[in-house]
Chimera marker file (.cmm) of the C-alpha trace (Angstrom):
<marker_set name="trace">
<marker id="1" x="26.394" y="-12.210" z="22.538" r="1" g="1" b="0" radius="0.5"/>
<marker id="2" x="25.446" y="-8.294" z="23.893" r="1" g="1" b="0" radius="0.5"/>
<marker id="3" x="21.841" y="-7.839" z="24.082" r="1" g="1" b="0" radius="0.5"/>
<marker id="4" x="22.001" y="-5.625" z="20.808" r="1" g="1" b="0" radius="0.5"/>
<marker id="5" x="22.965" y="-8.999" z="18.889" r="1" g="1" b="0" radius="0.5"/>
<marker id="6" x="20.345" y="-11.066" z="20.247" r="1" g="1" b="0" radius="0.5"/>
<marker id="7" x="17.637" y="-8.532" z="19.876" r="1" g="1" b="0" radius="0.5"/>
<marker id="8" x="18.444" y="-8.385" z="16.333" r="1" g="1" b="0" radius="0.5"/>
<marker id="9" x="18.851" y="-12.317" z="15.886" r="1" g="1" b="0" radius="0.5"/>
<marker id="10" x="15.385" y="-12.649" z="17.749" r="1" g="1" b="0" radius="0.5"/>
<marker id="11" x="14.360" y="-10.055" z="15.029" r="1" g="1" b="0" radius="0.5"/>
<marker id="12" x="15.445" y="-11.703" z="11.871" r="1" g="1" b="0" radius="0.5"/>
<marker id="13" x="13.967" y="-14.799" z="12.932" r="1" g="1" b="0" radius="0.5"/>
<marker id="14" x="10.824" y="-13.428" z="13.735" r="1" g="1" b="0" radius="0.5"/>
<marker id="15" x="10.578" y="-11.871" z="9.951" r="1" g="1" b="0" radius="0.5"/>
<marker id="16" x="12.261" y="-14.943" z="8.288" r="1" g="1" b="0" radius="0.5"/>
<marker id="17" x="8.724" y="-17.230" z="10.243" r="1" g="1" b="0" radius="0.5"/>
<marker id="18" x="6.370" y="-14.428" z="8.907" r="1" g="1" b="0" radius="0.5"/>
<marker id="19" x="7.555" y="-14.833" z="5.807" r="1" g="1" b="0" radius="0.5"/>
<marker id="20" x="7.373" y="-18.937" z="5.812" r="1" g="1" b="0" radius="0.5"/>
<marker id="21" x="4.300" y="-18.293" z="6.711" r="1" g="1" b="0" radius="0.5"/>
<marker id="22" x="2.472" y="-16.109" z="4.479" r="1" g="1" b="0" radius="0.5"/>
<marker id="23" x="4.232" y="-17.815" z="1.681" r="1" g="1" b="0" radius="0.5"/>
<marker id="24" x="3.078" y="-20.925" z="2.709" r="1" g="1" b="0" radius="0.5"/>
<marker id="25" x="-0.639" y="-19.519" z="2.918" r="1" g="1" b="0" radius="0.5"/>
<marker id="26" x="-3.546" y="-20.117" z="0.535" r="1" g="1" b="0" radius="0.5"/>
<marker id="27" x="-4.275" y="-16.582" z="-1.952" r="1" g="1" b="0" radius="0.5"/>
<marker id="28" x="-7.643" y="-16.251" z="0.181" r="1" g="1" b="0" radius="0.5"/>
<marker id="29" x="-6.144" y="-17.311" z="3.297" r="1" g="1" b="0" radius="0.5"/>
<marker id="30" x="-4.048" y="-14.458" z="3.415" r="1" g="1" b="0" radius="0.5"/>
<marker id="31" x="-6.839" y="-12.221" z="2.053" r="1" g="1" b="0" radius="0.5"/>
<marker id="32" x="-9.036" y="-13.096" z="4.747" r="1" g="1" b="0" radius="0.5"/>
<marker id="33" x="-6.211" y="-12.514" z="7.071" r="1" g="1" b="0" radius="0.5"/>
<marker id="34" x="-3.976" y="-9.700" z="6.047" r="1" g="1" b="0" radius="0.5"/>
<marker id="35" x="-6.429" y="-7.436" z="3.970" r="1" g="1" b="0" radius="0.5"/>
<marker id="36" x="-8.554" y="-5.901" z="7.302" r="1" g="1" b="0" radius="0.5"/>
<marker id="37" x="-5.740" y="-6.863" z="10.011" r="1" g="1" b="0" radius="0.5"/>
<marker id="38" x="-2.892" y="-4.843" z="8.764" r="1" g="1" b="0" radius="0.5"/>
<marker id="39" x="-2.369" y="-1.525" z="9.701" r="1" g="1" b="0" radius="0.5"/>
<marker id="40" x="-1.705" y="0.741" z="6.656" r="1" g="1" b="0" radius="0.5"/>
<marker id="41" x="2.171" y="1.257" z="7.311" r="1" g="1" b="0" radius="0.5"/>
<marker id="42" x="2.944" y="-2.780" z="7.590" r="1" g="1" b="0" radius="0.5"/>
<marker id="43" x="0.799" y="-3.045" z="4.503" r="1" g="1" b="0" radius="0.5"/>
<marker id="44" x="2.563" y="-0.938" z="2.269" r="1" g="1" b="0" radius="0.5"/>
<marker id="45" x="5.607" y="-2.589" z="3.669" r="1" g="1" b="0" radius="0.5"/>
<marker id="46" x="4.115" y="-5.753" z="2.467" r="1" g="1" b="0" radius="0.5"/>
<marker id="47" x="2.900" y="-4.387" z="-1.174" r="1" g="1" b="0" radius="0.5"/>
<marker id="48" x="6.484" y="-2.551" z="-1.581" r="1" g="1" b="0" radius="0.5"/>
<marker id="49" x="8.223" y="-5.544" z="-0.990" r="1" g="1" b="0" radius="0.5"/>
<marker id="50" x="6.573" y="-7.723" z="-3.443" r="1" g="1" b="0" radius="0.5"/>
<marker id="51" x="8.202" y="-8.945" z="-7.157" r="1" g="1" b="0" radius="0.5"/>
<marker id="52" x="7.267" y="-6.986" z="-9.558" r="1" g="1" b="0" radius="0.5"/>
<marker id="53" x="5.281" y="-9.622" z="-11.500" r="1" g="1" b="0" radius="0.5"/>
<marker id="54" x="2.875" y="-10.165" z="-8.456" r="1" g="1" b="0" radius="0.5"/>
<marker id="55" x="2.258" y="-6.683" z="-8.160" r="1" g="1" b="0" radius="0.5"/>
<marker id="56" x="1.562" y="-5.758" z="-11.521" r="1" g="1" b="0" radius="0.5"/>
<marker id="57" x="-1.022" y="-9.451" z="-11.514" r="1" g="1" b="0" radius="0.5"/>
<marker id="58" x="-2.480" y="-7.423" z="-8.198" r="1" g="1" b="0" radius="0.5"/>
<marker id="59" x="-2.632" y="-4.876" z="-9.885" r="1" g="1" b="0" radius="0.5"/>
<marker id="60" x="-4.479" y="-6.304" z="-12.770" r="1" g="1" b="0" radius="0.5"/>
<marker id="61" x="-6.887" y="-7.864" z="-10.738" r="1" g="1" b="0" radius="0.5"/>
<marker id="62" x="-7.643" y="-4.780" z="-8.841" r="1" g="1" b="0" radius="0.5"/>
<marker id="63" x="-8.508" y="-2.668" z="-11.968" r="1" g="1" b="0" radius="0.5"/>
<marker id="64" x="-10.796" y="-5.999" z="-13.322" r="1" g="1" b="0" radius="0.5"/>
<marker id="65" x="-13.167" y="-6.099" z="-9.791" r="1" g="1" b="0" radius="0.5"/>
<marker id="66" x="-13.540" y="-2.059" z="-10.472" r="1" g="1" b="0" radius="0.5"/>
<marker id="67" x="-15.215" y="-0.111" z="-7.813" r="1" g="1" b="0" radius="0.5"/>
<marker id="68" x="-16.764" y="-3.259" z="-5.933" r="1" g="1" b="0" radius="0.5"/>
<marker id="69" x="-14.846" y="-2.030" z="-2.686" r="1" g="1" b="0" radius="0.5"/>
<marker id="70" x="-15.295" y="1.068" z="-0.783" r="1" g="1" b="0" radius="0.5"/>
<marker id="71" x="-12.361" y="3.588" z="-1.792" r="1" g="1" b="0" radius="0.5"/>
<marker id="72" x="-13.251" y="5.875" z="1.895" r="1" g="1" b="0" radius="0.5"/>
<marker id="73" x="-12.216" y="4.906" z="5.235" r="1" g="1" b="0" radius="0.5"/>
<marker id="74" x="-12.791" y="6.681" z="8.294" r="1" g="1" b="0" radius="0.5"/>
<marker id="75" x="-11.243" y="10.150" z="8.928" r="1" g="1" b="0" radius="0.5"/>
<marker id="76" x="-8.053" y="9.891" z="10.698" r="1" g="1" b="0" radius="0.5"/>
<marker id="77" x="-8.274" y="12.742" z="13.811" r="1" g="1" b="0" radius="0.5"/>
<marker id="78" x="-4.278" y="13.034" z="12.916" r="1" g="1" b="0" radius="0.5"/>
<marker id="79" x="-4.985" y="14.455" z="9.297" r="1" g="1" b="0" radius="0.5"/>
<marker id="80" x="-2.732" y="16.621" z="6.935" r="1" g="1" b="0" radius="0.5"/>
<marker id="81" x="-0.146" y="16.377" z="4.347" r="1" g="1" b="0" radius="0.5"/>
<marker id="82" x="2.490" y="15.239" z="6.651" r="1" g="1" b="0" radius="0.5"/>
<marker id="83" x="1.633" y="11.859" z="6.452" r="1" g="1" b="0" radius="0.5"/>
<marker id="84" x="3.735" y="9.778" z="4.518" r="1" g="1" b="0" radius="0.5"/>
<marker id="85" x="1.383" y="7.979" z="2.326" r="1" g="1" b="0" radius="0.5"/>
<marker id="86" x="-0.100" y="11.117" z="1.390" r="1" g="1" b="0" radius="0.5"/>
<marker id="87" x="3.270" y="12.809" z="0.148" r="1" g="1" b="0" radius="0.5"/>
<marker id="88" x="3.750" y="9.334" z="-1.612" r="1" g="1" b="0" radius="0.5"/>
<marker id="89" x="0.396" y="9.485" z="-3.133" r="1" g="1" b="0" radius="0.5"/>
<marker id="90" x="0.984" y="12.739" z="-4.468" r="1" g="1" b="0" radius="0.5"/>
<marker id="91" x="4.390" y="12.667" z="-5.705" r="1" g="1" b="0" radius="0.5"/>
<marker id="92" x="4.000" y="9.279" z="-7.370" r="1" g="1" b="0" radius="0.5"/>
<marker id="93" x="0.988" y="10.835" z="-9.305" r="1" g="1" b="0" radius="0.5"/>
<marker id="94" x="2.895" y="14.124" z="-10.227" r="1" g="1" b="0" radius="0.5"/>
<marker id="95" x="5.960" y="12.047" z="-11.493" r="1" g="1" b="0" radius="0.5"/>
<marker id="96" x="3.371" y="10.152" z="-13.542" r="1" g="1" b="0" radius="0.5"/>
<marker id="97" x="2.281" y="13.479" z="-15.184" r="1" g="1" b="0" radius="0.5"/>
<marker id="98" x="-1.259" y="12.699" z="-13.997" r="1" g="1" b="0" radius="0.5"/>
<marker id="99" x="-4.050" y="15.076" z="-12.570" r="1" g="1" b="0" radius="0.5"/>
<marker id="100" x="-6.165" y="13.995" z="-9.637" r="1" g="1" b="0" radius="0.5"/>
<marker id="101" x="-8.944" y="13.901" z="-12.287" r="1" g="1" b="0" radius="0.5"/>
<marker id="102" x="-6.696" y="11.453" z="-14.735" r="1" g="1" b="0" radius="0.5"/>
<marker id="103" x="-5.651" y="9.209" z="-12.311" r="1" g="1" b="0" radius="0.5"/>
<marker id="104" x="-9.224" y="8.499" z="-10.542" r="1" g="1" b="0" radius="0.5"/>
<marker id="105" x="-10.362" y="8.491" z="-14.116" r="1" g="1" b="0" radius="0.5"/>
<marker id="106" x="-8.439" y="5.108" z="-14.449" r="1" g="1" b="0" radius="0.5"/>
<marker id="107" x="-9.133" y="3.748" z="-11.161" r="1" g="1" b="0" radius="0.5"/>
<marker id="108" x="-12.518" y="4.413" z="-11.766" r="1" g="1" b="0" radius="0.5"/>
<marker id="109" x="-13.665" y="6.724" z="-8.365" r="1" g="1" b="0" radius="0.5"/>
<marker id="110" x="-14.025" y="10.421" z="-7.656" r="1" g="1" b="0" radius="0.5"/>
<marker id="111" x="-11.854" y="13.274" z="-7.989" r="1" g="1" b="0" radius="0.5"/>
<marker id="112" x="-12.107" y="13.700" z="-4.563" r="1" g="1" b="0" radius="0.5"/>
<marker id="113" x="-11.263" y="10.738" z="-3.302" r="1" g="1" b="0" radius="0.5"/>
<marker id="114" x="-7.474" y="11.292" z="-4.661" r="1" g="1" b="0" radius="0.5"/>
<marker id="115" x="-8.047" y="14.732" z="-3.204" r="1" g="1" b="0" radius="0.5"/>
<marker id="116" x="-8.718" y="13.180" z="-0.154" r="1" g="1" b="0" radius="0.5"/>
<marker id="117" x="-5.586" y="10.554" z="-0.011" r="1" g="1" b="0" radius="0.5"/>
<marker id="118" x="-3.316" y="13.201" z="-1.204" r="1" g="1" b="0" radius="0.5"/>
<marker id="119" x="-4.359" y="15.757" z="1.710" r="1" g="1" b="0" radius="0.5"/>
<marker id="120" x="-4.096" y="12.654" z="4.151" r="1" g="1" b="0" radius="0.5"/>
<marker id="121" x="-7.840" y="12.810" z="5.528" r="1" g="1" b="0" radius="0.5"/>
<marker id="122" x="-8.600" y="9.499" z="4.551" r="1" g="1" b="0" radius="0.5"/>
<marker id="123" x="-6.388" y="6.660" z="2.983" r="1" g="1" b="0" radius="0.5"/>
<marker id="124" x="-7.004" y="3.923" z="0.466" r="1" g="1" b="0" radius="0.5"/>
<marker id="125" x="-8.355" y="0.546" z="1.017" r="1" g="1" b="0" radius="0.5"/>
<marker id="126" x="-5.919" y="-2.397" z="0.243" r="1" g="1" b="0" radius="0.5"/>
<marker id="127" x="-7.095" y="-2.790" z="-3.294" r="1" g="1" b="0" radius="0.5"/>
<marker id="128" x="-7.079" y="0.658" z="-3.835" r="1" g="1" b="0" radius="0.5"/>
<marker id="129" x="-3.577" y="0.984" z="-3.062" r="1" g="1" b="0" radius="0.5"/>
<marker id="130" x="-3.060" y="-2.304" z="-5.540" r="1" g="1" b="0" radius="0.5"/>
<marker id="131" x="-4.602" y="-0.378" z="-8.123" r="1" g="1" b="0" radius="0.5"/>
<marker id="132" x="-2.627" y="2.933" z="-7.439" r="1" g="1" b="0" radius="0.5"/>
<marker id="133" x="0.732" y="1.359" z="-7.300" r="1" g="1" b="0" radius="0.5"/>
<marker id="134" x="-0.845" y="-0.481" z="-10.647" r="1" g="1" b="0" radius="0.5"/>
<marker id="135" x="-1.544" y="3.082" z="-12.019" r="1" g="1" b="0" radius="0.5"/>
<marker id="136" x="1.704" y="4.628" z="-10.389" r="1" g="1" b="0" radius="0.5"/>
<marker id="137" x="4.676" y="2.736" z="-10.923" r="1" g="1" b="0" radius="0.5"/>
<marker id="138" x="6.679" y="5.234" z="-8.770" r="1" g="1" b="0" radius="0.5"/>
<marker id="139" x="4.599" y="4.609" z="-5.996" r="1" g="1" b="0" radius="0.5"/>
<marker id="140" x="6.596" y="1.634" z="-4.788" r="1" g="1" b="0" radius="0.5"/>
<marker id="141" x="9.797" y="2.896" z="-4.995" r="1" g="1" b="0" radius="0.5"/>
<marker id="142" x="8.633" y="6.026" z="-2.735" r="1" g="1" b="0" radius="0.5"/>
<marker id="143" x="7.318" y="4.054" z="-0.288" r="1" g="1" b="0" radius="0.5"/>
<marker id="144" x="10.873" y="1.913" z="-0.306" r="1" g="1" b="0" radius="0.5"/>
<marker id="145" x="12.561" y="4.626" z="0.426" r="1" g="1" b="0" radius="0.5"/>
<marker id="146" x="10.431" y="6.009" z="2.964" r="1" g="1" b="0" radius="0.5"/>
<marker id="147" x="10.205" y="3.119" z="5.101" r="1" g="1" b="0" radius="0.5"/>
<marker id="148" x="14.197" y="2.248" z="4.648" r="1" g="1" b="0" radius="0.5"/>
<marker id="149" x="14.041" y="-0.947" z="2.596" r="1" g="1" b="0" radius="0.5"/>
<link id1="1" id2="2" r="1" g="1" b="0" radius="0.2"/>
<link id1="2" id2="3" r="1" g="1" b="0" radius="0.2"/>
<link id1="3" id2="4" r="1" g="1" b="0" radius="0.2"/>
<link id1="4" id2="5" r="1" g="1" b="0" radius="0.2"/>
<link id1="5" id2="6" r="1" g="1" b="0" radius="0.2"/>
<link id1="6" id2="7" r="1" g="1" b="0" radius="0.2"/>
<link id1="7" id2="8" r="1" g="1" b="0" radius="0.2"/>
<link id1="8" id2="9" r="1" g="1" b="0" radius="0.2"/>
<link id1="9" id2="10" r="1" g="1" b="0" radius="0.2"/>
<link id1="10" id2="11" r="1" g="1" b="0" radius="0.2"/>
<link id1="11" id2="12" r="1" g="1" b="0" radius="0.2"/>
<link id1="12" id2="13" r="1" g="1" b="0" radius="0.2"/>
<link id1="13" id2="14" r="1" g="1" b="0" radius="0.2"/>
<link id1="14" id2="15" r="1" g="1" b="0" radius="0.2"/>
<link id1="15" id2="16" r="1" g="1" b="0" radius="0.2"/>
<link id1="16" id2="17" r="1" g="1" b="0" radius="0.2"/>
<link id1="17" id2="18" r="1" g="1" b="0" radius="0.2"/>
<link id1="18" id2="19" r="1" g="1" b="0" radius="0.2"/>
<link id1="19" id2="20" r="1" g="1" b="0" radius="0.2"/>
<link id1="20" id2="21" r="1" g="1" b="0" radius="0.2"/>
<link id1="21" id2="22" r="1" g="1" b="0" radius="0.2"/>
<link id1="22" id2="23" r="1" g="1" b="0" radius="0.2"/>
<link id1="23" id2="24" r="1" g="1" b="0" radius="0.2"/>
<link id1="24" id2="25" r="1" g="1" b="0" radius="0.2"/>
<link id1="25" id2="26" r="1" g="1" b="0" radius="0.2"/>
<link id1="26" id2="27" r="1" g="1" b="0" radius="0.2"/>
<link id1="27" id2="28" r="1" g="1" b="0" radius="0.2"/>
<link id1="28" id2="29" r="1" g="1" b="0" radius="0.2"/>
<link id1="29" id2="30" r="1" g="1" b="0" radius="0.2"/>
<link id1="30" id2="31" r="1" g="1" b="0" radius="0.2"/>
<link id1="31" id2="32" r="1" g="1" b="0" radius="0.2"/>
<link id1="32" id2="33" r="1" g="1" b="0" radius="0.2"/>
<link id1="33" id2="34" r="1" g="1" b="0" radius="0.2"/>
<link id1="34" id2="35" r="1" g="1" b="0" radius="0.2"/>
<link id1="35" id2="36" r="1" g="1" b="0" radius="0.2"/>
<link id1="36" id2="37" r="1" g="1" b="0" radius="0.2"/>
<link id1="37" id2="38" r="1" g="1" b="0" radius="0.2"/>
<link id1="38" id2="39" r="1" g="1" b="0" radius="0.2"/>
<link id1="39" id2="40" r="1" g="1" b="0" radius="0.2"/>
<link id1="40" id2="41" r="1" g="1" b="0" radius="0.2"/>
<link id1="41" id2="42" r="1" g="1" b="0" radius="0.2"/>
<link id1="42" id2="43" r="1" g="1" b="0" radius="0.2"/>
<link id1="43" id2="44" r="1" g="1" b="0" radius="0.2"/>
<link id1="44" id2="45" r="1" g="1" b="0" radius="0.2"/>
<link id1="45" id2="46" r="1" g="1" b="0" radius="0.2"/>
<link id1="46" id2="47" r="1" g="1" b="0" radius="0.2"/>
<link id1="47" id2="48" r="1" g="1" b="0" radius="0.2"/>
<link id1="48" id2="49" r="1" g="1" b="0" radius="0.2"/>
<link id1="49" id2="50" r="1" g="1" b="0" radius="0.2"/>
<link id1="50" id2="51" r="1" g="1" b="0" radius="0.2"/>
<link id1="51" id2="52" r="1" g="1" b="0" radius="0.2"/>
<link id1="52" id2="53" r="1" g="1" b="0" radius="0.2"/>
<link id1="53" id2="54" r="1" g="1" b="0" radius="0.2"/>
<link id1="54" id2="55" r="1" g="1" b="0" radius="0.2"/>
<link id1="55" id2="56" r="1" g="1" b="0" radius="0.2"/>
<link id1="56" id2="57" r="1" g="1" b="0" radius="0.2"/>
<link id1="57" id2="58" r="1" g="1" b="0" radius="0.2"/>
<link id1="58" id2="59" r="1" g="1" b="0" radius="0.2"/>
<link id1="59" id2="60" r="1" g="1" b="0" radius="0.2"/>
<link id1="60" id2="61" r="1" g="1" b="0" radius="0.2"/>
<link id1="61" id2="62" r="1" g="1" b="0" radius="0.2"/>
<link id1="62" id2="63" r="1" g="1" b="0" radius="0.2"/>
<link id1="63" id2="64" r="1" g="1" b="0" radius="0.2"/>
<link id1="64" id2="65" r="1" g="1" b="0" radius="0.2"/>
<link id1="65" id2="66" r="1" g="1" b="0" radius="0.2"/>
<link id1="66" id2="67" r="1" g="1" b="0" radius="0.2"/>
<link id1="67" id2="68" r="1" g="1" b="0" radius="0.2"/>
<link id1="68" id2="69" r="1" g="1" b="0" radius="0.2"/>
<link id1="69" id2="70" r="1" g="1" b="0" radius="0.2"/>
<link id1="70" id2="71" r="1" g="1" b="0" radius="0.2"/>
<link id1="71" id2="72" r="1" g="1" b="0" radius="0.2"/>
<link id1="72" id2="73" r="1" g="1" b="0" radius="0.2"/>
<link id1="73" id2="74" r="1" g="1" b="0" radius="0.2"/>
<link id1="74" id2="75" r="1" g="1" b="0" radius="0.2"/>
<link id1="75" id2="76" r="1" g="1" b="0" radius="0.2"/>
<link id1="76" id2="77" r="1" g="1" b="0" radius="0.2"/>
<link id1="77" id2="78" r="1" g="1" b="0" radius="0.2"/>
<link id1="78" id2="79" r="1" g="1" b="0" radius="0.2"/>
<link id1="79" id2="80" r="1" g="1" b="0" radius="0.2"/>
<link id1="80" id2="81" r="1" g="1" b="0" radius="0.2"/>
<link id1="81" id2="82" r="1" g="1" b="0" radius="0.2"/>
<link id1="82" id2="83" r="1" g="1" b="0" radius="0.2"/>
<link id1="83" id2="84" r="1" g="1" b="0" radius="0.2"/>
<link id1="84" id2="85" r="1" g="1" b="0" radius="0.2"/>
<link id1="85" id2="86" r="1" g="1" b="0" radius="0.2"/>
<link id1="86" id2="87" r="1" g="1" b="0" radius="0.2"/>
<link id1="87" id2="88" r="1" g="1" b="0" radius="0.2"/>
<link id1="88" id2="89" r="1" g="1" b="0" radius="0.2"/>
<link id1="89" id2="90" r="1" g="1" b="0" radius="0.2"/>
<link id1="90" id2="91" r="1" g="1" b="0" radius="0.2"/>
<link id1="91" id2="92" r="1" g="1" b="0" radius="0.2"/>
<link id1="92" id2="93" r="1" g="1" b="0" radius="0.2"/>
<link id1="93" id2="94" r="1" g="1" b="0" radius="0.2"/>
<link id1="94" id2="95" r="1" g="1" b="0" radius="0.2"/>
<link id1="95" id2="96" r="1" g="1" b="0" radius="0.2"/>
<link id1="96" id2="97" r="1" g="1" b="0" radius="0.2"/>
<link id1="97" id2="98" r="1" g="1" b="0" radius="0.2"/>
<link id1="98" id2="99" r="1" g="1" b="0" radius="0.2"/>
<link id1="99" id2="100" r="1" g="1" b="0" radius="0.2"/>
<link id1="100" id2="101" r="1" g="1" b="0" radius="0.2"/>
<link id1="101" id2="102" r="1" g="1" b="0" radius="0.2"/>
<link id1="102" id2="103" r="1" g="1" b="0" radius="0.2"/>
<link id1="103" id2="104" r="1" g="1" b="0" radius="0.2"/>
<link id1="104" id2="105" r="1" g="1" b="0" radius="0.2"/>
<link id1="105" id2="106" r="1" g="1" b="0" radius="0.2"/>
<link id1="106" id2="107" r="1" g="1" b="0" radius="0.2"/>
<link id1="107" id2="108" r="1" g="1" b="0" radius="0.2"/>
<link id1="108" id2="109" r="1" g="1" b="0" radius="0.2"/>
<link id1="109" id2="110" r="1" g="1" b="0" radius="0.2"/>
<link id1="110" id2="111" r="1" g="1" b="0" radius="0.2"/>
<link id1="111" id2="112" r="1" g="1" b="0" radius="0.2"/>
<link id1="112" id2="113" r="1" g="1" b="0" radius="0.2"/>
<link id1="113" id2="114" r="1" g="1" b="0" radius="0.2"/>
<link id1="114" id2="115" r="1" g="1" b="0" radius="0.2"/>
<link id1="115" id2="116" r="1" g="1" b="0" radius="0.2"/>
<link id1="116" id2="117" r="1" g="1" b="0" radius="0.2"/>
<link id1="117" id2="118" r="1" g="1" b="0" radius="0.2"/>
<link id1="118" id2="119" r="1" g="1" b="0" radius="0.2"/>
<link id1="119" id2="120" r="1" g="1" b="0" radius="0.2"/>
<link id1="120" id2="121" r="1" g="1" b="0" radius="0.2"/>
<link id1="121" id2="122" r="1" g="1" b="0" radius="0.2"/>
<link id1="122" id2="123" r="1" g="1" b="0" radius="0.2"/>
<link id1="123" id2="124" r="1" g="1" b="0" radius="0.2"/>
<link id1="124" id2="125" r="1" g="1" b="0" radius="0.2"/>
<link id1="125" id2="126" r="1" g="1" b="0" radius="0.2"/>
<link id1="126" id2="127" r="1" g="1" b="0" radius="0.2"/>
<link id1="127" id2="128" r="1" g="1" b="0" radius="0.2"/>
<link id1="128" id2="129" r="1" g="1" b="0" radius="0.2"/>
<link id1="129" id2="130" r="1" g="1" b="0" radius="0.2"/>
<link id1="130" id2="131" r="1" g="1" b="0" radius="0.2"/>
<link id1="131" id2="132" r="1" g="1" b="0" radius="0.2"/>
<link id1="132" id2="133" r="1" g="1" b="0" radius="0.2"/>
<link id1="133" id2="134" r="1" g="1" b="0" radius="0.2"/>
<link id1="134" id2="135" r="1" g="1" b="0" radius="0.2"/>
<link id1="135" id2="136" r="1" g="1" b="0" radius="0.2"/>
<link id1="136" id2="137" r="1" g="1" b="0" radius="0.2"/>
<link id1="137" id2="138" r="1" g="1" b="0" radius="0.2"/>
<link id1="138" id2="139" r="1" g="1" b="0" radius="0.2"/>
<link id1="139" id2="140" r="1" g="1" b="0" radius="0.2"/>
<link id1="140" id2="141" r="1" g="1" b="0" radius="0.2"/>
<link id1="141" id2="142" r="1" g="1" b="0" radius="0.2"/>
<link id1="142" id2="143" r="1" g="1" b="0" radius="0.2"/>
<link id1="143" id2="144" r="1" g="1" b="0" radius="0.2"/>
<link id1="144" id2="145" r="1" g="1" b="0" radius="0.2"/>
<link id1="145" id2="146" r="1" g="1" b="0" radius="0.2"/>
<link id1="146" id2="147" r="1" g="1" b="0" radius="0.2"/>
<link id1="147" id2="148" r="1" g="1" b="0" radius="0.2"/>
<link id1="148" id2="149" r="1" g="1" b="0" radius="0.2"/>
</marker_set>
């Protein structure tokens, strides 16, 4: 087996044990795990990849708790449009027909907290991004095809 293969094989068993895992984990379990531990690219990995059905109950359940979580995070010294949850943001919102004003309307926060996501100067929490992809049913797909899967 070249070193290629095995890499690969050590690769897909790797994600095939995450996966027992976190399926095997208690709803709050993985909350209390996943929901500060992730960095924002795996998470939207994890989110994109979901069923459908869980992610519109996630969804759900965001827009029920309302505006109980913090929607900032810190700046990011990187910054700008060019990140790719930012374009995603934006795009999914525009294929929605939505305004910035619309869509934090229904999620229930500031104008210029979409303004802020969209410009990449700060990003959504985990059940903000619930509730956008919720909101934004293009979201998903975008970030799909942005990270390959």
């Amino acid at each position: 087996m070249s070193d290629g293969t095995a890499a690969a094989g050590r690769i897909a068993a790797e994600d095939d044990r995450l996966v027992w895992v976190i399926r095997g984990m208690a709803p709050g379990e993985f909350t209390r795990r996943f929901r500060d531990g992730l960095a924002t690219a795996a998470l939207l990995q994890v989110v994109a990849a979901l069923p459908s059905e869980r992610l519109d109950e996630l969804a759900k359940r965001a827009h029920r708790s309302g505006s109980a979580a913090p929607s900032r995070r810190p700046r990011s010294r990187e910054g700008g449009a060019d990140r790719p949850l930012a374009n995603a943001i934006r795009v999914a919102r525009q294929q929605a027909d939505l305004t910035q004003g619309e869509l934090a309307e229904r999620l229930g926060i500031r104008q210029s907290s979409i303004s802020q996501w969209e410009r990449g100067t700060t990003e959504p929490t985990g059940r903000r991004l619930v509730g956008l992809m919720g909101e934004l049913p293009g979201l998903a797909e975008i970030l799909k095809e942005m990270s390959g899967l």
